[in-house]
ZAFIMAR-480862 format. One record per residue (C-alpha): residue number from 1; x, y, z. Coordinates in Angstrom, 1 decimal. Last residue first. Layout:
<sites>
+-----+--------+--------+--------+
! num !     xx !     yy !     zz !
+-----+--------+--------+--------+
! NUM !      X !      Y !      Z !
...
+-----+--------+--------+--------+
</sites>
This chain:
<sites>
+-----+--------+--------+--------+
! num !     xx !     yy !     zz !
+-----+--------+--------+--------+
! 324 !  135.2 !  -38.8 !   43.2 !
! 323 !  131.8 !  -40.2 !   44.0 !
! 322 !  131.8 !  -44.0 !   43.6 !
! 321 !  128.4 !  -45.2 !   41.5 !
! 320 !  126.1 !  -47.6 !   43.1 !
! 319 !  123.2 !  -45.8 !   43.3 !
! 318 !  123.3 !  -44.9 !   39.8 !
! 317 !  122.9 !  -48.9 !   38.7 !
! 316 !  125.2 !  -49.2 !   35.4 !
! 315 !  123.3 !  -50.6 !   32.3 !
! 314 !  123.5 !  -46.7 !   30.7 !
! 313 !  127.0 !  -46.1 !   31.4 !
! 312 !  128.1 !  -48.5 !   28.7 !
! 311 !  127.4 !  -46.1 !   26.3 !
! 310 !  130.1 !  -44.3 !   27.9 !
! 309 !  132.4 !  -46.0 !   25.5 !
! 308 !  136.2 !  -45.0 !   25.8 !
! 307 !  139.4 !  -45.1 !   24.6 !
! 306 !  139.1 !  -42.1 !   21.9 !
! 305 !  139.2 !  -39.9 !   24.9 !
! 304 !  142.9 !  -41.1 !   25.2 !
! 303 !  143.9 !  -38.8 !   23.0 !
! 302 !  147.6 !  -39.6 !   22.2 !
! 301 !  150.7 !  -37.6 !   21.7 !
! 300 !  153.4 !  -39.4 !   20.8 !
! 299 !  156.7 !  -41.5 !   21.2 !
! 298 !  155.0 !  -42.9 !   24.5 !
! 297 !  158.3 !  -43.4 !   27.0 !
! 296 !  160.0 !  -40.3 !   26.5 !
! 295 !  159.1 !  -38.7 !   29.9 !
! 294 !  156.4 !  -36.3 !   28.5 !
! 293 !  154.9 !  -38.6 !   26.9 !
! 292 !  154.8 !  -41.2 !   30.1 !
! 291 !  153.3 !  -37.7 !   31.5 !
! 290 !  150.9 !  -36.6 !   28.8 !
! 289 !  149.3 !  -40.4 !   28.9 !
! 288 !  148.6 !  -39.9 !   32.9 !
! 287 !  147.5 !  -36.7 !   31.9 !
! 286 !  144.9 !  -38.3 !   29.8 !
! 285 !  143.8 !  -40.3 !   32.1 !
! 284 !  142.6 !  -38.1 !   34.6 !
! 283 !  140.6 !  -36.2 !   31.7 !
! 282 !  138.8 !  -39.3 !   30.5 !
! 281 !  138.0 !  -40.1 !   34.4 !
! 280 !  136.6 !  -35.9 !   34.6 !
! 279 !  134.9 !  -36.1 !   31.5 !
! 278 !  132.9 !  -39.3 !   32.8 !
! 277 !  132.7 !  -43.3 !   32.5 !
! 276 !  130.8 !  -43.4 !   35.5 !
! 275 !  132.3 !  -45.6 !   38.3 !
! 274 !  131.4 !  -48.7 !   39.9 !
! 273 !  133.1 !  -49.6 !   43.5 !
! 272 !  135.8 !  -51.4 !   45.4 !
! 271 !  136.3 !  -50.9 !   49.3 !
! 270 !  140.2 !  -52.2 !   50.5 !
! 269 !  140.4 !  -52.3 !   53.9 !
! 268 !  138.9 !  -55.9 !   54.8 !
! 267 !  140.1 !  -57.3 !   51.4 !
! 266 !  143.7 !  -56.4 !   51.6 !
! 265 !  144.1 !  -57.8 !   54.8 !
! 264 !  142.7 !  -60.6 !   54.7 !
! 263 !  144.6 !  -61.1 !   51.2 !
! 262 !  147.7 !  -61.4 !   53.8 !
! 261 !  146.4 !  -63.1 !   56.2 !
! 260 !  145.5 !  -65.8 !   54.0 !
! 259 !  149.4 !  -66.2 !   53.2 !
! 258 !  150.4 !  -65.8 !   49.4 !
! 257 !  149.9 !  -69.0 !   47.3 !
! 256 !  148.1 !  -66.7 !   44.4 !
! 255 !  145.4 !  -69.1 !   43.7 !
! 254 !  144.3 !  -70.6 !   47.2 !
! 253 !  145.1 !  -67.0 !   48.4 !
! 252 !  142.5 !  -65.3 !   46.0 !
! 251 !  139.5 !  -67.7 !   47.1 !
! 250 !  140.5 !  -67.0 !   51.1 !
! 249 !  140.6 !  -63.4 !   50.3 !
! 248 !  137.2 !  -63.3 !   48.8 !
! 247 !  135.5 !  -65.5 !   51.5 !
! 246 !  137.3 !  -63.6 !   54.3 !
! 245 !  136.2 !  -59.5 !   52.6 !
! 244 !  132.3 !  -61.1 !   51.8 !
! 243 !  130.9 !  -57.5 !   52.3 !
! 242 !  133.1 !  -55.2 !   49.7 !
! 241 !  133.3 !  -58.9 !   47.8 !
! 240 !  129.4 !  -58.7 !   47.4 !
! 239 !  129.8 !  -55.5 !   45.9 !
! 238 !  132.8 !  -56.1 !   43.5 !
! 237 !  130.9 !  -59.6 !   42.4 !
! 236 !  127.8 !  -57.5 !   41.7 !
! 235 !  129.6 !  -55.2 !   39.5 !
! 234 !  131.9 !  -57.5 !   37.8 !
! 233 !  128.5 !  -59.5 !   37.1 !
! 232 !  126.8 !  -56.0 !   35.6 !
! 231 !  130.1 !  -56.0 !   33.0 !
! 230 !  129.5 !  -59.3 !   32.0 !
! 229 !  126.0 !  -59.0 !   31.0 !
! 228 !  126.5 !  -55.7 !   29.2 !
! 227 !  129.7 !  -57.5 !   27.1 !
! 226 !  127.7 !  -60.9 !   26.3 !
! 225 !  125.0 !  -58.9 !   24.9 !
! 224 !  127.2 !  -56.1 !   23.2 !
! 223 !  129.2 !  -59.4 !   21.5 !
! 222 !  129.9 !  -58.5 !   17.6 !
! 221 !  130.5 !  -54.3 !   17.7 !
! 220 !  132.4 !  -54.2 !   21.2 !
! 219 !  134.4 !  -57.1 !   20.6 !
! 218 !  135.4 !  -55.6 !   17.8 !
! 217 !  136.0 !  -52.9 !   19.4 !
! 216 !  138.0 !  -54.2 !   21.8 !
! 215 !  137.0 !  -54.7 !   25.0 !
! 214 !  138.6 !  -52.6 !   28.4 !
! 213 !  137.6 !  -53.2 !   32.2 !
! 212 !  139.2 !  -50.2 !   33.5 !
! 211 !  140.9 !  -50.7 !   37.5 !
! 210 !  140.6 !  -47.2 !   39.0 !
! 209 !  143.5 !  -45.8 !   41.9 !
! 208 !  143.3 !  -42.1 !   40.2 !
! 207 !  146.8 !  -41.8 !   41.8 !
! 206 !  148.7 !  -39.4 !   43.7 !
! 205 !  146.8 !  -39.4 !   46.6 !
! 204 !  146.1 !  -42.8 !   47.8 !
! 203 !  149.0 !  -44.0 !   45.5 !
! 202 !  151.6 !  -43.7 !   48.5 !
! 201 !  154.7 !  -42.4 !   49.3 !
! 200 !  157.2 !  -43.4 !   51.6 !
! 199 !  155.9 !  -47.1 !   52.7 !
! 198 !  158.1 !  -48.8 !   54.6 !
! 197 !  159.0 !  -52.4 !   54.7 !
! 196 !  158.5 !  -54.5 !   57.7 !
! 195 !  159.6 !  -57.4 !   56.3 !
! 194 !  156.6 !  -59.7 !   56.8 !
! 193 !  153.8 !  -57.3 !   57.1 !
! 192 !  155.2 !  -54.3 !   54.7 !
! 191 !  156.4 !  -56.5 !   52.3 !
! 190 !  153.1 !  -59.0 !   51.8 !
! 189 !  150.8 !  -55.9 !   52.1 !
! 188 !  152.4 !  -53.9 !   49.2 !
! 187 !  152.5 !  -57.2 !   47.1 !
! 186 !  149.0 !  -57.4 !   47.3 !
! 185 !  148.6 !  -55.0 !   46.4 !
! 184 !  150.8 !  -52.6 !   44.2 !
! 183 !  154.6 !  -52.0 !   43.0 !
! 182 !  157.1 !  -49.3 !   43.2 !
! 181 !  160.2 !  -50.8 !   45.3 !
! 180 !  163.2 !  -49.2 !   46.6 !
! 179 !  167.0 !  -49.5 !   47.1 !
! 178 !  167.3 !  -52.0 !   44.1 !
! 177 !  170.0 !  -54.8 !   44.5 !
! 176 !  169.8 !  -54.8 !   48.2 !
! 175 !  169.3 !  -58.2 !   48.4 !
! 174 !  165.9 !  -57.5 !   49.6 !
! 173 !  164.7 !  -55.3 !   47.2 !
! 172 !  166.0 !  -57.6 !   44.1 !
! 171 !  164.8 !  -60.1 !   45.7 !
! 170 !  161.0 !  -58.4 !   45.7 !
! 169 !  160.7 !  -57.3 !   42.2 !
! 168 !  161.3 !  -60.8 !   40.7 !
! 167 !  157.9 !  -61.6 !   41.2 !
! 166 !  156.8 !  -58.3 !   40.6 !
! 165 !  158.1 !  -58.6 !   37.3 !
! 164 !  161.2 !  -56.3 !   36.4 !
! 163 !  162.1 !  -52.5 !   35.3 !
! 162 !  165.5 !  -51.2 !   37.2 !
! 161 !  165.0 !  -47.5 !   37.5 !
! 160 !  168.4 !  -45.4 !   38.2 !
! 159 !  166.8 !  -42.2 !   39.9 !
! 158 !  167.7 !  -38.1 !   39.1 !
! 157 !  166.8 !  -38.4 !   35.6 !
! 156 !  163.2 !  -39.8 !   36.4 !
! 155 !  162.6 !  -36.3 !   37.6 !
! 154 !  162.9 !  -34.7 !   41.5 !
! 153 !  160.9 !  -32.0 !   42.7 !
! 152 !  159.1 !  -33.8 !   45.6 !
! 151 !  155.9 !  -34.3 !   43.8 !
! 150 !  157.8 !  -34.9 !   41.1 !
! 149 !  159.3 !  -37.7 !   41.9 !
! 148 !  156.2 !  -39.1 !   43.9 !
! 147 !  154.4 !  -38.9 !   40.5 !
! 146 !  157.2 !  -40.4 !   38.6 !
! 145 !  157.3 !  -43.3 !   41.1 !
! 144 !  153.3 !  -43.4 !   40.8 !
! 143 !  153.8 !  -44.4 !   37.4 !
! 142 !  155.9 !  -46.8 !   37.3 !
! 141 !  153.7 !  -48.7 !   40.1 !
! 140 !  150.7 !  -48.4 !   37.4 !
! 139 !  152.9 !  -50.4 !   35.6 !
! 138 !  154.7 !  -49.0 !   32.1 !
! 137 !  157.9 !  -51.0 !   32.4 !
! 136 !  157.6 !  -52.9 !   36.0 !
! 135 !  159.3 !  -51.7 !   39.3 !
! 134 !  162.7 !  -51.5 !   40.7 !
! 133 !  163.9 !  -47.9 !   42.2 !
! 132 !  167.8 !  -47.5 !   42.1 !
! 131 !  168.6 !  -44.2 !   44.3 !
! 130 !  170.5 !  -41.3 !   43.5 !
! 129 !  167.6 !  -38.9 !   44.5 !
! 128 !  165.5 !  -41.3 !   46.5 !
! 127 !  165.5 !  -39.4 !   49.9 !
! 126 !  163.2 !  -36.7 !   48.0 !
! 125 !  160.9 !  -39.5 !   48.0 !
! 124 !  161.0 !  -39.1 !   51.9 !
! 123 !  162.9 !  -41.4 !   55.0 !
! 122 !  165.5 !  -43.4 !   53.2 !
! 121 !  168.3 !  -44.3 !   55.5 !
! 120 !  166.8 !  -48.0 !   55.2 !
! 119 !  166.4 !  -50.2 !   58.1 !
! 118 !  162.5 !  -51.1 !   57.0 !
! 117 !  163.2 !  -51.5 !   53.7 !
! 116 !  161.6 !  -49.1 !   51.4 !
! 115 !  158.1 !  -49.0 !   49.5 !
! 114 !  156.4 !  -46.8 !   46.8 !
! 113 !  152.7 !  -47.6 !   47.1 !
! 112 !  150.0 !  -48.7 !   45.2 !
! 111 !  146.9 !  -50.3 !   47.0 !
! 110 !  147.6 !  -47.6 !   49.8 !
! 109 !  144.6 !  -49.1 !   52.0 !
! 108 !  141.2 !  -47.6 !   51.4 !
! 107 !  139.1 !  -46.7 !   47.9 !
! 106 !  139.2 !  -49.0 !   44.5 !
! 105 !  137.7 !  -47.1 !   41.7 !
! 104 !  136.4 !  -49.9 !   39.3 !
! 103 !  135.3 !  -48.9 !   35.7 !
! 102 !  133.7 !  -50.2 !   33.3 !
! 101 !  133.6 !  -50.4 !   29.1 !
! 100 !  136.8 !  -48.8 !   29.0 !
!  99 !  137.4 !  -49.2 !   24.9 !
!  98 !  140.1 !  -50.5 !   22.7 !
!  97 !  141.4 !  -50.3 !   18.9 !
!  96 !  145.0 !  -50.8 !   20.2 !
!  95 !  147.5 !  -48.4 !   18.7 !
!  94 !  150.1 !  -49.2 !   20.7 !
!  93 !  149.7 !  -45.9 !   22.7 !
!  92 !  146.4 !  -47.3 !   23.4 !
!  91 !  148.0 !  -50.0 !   25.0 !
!  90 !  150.4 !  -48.1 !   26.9 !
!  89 !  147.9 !  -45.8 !   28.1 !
!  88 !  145.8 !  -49.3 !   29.4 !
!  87 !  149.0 !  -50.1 !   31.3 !
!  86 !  149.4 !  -47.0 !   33.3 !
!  85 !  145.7 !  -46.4 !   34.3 !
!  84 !  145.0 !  -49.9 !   35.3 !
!  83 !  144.2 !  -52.9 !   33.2 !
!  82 !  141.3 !  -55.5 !   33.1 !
!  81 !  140.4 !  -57.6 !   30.2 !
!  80 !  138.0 !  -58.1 !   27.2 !
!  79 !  137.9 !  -59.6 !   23.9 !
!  78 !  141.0 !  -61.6 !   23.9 !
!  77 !  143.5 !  -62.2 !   21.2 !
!  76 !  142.5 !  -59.4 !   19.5 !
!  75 !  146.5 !  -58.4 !   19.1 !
!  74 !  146.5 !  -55.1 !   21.3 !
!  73 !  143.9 !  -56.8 !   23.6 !
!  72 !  147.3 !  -59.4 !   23.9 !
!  71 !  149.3 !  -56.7 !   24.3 !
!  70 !  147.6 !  -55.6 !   27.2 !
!  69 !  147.2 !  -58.5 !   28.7 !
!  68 !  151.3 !  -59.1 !   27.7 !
!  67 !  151.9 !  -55.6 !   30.2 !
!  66 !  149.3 !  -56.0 !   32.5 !
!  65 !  150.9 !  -58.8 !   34.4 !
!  64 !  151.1 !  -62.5 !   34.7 !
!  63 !  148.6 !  -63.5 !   32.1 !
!  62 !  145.4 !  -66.0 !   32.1 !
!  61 !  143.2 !  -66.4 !   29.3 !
!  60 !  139.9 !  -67.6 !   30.2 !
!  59 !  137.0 !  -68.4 !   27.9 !
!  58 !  133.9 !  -67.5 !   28.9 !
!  57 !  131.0 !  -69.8 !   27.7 !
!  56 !  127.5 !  -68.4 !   27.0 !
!  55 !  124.7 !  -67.6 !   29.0 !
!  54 !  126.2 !  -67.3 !   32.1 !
!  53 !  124.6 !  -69.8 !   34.8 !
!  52 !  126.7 !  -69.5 !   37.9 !
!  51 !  130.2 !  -68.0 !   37.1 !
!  50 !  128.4 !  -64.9 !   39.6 !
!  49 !  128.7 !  -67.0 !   42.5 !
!  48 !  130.4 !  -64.7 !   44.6 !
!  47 !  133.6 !  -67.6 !   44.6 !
!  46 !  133.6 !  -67.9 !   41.3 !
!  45 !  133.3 !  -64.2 !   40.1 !
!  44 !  136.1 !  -63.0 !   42.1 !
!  43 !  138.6 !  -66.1 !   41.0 !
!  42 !  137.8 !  -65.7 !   37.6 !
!  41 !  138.4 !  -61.7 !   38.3 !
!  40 !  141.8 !  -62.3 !   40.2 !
!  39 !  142.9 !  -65.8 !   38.3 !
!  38 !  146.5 !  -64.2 !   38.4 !
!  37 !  145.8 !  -61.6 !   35.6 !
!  36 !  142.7 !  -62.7 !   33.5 !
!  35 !  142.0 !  -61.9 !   29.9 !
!  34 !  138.8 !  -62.9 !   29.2 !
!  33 !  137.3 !  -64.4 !   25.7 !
!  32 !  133.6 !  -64.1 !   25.8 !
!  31 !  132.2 !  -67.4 !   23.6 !
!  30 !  129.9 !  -66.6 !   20.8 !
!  29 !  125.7 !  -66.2 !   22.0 !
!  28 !  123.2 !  -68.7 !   20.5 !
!  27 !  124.4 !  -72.3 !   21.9 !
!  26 !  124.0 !  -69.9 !   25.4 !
!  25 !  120.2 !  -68.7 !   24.4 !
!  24 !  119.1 !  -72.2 !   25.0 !
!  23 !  120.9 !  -72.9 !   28.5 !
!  22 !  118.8 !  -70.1 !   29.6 !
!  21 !  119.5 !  -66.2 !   30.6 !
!  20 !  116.3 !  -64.5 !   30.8 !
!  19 !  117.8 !  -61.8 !   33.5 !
!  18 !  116.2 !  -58.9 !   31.8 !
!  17 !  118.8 !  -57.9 !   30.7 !
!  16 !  120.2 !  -61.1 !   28.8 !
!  15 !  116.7 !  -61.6 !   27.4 !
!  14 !  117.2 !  -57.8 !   25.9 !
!  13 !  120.8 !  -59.0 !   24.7 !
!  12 !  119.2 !  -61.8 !   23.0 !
!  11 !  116.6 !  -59.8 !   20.9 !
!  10 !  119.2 !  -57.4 !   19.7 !
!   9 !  121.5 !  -60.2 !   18.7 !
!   8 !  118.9 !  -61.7 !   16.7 !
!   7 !  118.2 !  -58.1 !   15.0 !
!   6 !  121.6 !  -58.0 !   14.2 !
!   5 !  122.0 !  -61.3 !   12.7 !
!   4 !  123.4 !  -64.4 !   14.9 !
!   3 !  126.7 !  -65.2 !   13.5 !
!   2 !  127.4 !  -68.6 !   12.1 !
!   1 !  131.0 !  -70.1 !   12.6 !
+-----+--------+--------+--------+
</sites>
């Protein structure tokens, strides 16, 4: 393969931002590898038209959770890819030579949420001492169990976790395998509209609630252009998706096979925005990693600042950014 040289580069990522993206510059610019879990950002950028005349081919990988995403970064499989707090720690942790390029703060419904049957004795988290909790190794829903456990005193000692996919989550629940359930939307919404389950704590306050948008370096150093042009679609697709809530669910059911209502749902109170790679996001992150240190499951300490390139910043519109 032939690389474009630096100054080549240079000259296509100015085209690329100032929207001079042609069918000629696309033979120029390597392929964008994208890690995809459950079609949700191929899905996203399809249906808000933002697939429309990239210049240069994404690739799509698709992966059922964070966890092999993550590992698949880890490996350079893929150049770019979406994880939440949790799972991007865990890659770092790894040792993956990633970045957060963007960041997504998703405001609204309890996107993450610890969850009950609805005829369970279980009223609070401090209910749960005893309890089985199922949830996924290193999710963002095992995280906010051992945020709600401490919030109400309790430690990962004092609950039997049972670690599956979220597919698998939801039998276990009901056959009263697991007494509780740690998981995210839209699995949240499918429980707690057709079984009634019960939410007892929720990620609205004990979470940072931001989806990162992390490239490897590599990645990083070899397709800036592609990278920067990407990024600004994610953005635009967010926004038009915060005002298109039935045309983005109806494109996410047709993938996922949950009910329409369901992703309505989701969609209509579920408000997505841009934020600043800042001291404060580095900082929240970083205390996620102290914690899953702090409970055994990192064997180190690791400084997550090192995951991050607020050079990125700089393409992001200011008007757009989420206050925190």
């Amino acid at each position: 393969m032939v690389f474009a040289s630096p100054f080549k580069r240079l000259l296509l990522g100015t085209a690329l931002a100032f929207g001079l993206s042609t069918g000629a510059h696309a033979a120029d610019l390597q392929p964008l590898r994208v890690a995809n879990q459950k079609s949700t950002i191929k899905a996203l950028l399809e249906v808000s038209g933002e697939a429309k005349n990239v210049p240069y081919e994404i690739q799509w990988a698709e992966f059922p959770s964070a966890s092999p995403l993550g590992e698949a970064l880890n490996a350079g499989a893929v150049d770019i890819g979406a994880l939440g707090d949790a799972p991007y720690v865990f890659a770092l942790g790894a040792g993956a030579a990633l970045k957060v390029v963007s960041i997504i703060h998703a405001d609204g419904r309890s996107t993450t949420a610890l969850l009950v049957p609805k005829d369970s004795p279980i009223k609070t988290v401090a209910d749960l001492k005893g309890k089985r909790i199922v949830t996924g190794r290193g999710s963002i829903g095992h995280y906010l169990a051992i945020k709600a456990l401490a919030s109400a005193g309790l430690t990962t000692q004092d609950v039997q976790f049972i670690f599956l996919l979220p597919s698998e989550s939801r039998l276990v629940l009901d056959n009263g395998s697991a007494d509780a359930w740690s998981t995210w939307d839209p699995y949240t919404t499918v429980v707690t509209s057709q079984s009634q389950a019960r939410i007892v704590a929720s990620g609205n306050t004990l979470l940072s609630n931001h989806l990162y948008l992390a490239a490897t370096s590599q990645a990083i150093s070899e397709k800036r252009a592609q990278l920067d042009d990407f990024v600004a679609r994610v953005d635009r697709a967010y926004a038009w998706a915060n005002t298109h809530p039935n045309e983005y669910a109806a494109a996410q059911s047709k993938i996922t096979g949950l009910p329409l209502a369901v992703h309505v749902a989701v969609a209509k109170e579920t408000h997505l925005t841009p934020v600043l790679i800042d001291d404060a996001v580095i900082s929240g992150l970083q205390a996620t990693a102290d914690t899953y240190q702090q409970e055994g499951l990192l064997p180190r300490h690791i400084d997550v600042s090192q995951g991050f390139d607020k050079s990125f910043n700089a393409k992001r519109a200011p008007q757009n950014q989420a206050s925190r």
